[in-house]
C-alpha positions as CSV (number, residue, x, y, z in Angstrom):
1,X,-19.4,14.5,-25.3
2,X,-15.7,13.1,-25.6
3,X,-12.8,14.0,-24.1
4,X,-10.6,16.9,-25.7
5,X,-7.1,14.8,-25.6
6,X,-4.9,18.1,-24.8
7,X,-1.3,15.9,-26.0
8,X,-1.4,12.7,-27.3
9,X,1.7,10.6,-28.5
10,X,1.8,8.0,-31.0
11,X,4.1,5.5,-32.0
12,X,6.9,6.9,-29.2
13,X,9.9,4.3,-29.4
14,X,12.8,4.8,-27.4
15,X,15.2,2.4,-28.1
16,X,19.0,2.2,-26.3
17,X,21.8,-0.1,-28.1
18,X,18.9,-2.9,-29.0
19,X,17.0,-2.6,-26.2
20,X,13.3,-1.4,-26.5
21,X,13.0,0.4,-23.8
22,X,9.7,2.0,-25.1
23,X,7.9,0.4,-28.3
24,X,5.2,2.0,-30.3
25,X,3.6,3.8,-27.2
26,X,0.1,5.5,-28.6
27,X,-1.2,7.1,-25.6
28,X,-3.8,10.2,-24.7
29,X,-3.7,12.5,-22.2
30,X,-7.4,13.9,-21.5
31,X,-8.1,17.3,-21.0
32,X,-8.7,18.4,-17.2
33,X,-8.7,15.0,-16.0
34,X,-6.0,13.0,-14.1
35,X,-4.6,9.8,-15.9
36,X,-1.9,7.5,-14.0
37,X,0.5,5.5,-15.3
38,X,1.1,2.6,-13.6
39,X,3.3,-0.6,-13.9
40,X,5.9,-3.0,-12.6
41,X,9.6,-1.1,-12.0
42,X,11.1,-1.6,-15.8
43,X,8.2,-1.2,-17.7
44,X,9.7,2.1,-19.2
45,X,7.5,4.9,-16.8
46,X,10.4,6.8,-16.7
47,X,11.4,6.9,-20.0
48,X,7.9,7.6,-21.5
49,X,8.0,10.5,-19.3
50,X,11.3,11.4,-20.5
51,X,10.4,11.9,-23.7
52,X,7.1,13.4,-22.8
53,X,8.9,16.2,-21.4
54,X,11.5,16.4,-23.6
55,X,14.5,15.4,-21.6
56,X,14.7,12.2,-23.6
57,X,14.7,12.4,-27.5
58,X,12.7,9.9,-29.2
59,X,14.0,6.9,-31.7
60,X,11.0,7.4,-33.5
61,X,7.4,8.2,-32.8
62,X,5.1,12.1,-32.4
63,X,4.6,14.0,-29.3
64,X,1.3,16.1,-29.3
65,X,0.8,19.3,-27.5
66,X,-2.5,21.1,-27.9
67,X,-2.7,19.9,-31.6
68,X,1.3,20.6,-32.0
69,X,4.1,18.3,-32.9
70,X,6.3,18.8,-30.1
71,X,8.4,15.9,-30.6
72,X,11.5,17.4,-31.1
73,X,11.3,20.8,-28.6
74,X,13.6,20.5,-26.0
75,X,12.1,20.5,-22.5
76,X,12.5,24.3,-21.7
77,X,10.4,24.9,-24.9
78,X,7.9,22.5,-23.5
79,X,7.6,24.3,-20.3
80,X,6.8,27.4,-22.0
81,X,4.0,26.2,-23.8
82,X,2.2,24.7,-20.8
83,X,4.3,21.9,-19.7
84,X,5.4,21.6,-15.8
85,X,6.8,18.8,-14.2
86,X,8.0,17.3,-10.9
87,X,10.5,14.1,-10.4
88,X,11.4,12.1,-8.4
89,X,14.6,13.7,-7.2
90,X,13.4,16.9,-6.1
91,X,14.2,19.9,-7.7
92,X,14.0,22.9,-5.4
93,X,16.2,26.2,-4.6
94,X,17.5,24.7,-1.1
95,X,19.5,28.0,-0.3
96,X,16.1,30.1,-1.1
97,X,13.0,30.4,1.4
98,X,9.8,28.4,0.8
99,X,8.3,32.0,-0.5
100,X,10.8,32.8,-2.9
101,X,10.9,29.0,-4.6
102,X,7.4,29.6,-5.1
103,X,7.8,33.5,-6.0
104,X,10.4,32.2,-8.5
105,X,7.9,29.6,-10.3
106,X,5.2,32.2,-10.5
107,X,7.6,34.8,-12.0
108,X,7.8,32.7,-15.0
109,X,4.6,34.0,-16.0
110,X,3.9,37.2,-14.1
111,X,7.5,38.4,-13.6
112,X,6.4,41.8,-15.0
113,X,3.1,42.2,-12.3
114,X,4.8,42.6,-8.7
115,X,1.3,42.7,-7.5
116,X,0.0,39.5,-9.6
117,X,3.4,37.4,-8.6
118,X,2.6,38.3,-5.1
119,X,-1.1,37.3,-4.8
120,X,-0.2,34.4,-6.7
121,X,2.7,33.2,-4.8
122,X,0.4,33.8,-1.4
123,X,-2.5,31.8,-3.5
124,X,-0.2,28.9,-3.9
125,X,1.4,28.6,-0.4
126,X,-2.0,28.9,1.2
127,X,-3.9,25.7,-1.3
128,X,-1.1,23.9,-1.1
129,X,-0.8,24.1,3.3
130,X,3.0,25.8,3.5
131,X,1.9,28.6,4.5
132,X,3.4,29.1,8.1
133,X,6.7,27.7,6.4
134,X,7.0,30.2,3.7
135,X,9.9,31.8,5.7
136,X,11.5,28.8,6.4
137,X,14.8,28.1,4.4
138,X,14.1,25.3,1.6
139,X,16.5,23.2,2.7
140,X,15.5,22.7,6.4
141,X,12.2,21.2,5.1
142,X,11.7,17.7,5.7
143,X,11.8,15.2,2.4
144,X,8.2,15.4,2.5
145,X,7.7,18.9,3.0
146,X,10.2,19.2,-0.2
147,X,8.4,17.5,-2.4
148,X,5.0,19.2,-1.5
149,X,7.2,22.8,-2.3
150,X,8.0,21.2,-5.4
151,X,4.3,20.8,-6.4
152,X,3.6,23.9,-5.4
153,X,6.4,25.5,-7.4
154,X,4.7,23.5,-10.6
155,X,1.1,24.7,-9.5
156,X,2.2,28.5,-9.6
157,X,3.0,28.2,-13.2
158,X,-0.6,27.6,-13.8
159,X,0.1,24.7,-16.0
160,X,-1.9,23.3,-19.0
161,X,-0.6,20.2,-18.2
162,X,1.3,19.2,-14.6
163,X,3.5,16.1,-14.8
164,X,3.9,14.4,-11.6
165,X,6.4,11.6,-11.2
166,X,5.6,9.6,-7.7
167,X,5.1,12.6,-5.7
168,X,3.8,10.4,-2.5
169,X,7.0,9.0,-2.4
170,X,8.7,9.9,1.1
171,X,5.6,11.1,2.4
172,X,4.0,10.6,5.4
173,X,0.4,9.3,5.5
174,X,-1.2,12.0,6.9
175,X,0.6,13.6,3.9
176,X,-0.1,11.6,1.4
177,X,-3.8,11.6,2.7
178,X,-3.6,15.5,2.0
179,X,-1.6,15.1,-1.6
180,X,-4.8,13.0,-2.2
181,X,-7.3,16.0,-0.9
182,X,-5.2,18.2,-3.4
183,X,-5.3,16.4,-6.6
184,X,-9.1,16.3,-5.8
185,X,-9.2,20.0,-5.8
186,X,-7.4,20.7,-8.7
187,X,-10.4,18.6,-10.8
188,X,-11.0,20.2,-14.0
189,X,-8.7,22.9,-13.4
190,X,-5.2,21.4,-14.9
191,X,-4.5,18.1,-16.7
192,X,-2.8,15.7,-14.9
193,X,-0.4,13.0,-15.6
194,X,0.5,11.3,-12.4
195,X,2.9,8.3,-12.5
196,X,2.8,6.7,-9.0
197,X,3.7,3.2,-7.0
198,X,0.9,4.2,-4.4
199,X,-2.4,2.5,-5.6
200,X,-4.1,3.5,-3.1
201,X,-3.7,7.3,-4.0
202,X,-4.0,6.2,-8.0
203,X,-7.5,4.4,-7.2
204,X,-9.0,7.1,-5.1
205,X,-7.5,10.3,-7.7
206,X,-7.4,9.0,-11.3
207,X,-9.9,9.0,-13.7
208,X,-8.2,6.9,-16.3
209,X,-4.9,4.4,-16.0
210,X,-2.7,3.6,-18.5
211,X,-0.4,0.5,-17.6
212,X,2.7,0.1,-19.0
213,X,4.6,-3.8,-18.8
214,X,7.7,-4.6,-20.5
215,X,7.7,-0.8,-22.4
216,X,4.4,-1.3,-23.9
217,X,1.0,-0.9,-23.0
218,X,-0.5,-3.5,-21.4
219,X,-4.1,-1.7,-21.2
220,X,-5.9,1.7,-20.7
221,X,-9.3,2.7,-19.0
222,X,-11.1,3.9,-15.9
223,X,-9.8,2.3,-12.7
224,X,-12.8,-0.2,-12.4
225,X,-11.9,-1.4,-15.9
226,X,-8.1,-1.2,-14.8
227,X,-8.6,-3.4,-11.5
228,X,-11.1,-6.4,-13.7
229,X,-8.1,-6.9,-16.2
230,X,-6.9,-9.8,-16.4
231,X,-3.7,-9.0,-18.2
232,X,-3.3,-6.4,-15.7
233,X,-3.9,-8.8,-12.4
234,X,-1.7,-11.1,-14.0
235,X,1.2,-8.7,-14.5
236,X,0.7,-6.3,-11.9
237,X,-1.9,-5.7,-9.5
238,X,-2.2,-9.7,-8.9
239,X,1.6,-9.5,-7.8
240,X,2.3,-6.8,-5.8
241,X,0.0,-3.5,-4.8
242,X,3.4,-0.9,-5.5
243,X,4.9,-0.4,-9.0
């Protein structure tokens, strides 16, 4: 049976004074599966994702959301129709405790069930190992511990699709090792779109790589596909194991 593409863009062309940032991008995202995108530093990750989420307007091209044309919601629009994301810049409540971030993200959704928000905030603390921190002040977190709040603050939104832009990076390896433990978990359960230097945590999580070079794509498939490019090897992977 073949994938359900749950947003799909086409054409997407982002283009700054003359320069082609992104060019004619047409690229799925497949429903309950994880797909990295992967590709030297320039090749336009961040702009794609930009205008994915809606924080960067495109010159031309269609954003697809569950069958919608999205193209032209702003990114708080997007977020209410399924959309979460993470950056790299993390984007917590420092002043707040690692309960109420997450107690905040959840109430999104189940603001008017005290008893759902609370089971769910709980729920989200406990998969995602903050647990014994949730009292601790957000700020006093370590960079690593920051960024795992923040994924947790997009997993309590019960997304439709979770955008994660290099989480790993900052973490320890003993965290990363349990970042990769999580995105195993959450199989099936939420579509992913993970755009990350690490190819370690790409090889051993994705299902399907898209990589971007010079703000096109360069290919798309599964990673064993990905890996035995030879336009790939030549441009990325033969170079250098980090975006």
């Amino acid at each position: 049976m073949a994938a359900v593409n749950v947003l799909e863009t086409k054409g997407l062309t982002k283009i700054y004074g003359g320069v082609e940032a992104n060019l004619d991008i047409d690229f799925q995202l497949r429903k309950g599966q994880i797909t990295a995108l992967i590709g030297p530093n320039g090749a336009g990750k961040s702009t794609f994702v930009g205008m994915v989420s809606g924080r960067t307007l495109p010159t031309r091209g269609t954003v697809s959301f569950a069958g919608k044309d999205i193209s032209h919601l702003p990114a708080h629009k997007r977020m209410q129709l399924g959309m979460a994301y993470t950056f790299q810049i993390t984007s917590i409540f420092p002043g707040l405790s690692v309960y109420d971030n997450v107690d905040l993200a959840a109430g999104r959704k189940l603001a008017n069930d005290k008893t759902a928000l609370a089971q769910k905030t709980t729920q989200v603390l406990d998969r995602i190992g903050l647990t014994d921190r949730a009292d601790q002040t957000a700020q006093d977190l370590s960079y690593g511990h920051q960024r795992i709040l923040e994924i947790a603050m997009g997993l309590a939104q019960d997304p439709t699709v979770f955008i994660l832009d290099e989480p790993t990076q900052g973490l320890s390896e003993s965290e990363v090792d349990d970042f990769v433990t999580l995105m195993k978990s959450l199989a099936g359960e939420t579509t992913i779109l993970l755009i990350e230097h690490n190819m370690r945590v790409v090889s051993e999580t994705a299902d399907y790589i898209t990589v971007l070079d010079q703000g096109q794509v360069l290919a798309s498939g599964t990673p064993d596909e990905i890996h035995r490019n030879a336009a790939v090897q030549a441009a990325y992977l033969g170079t250098t194991s980090d975006a």
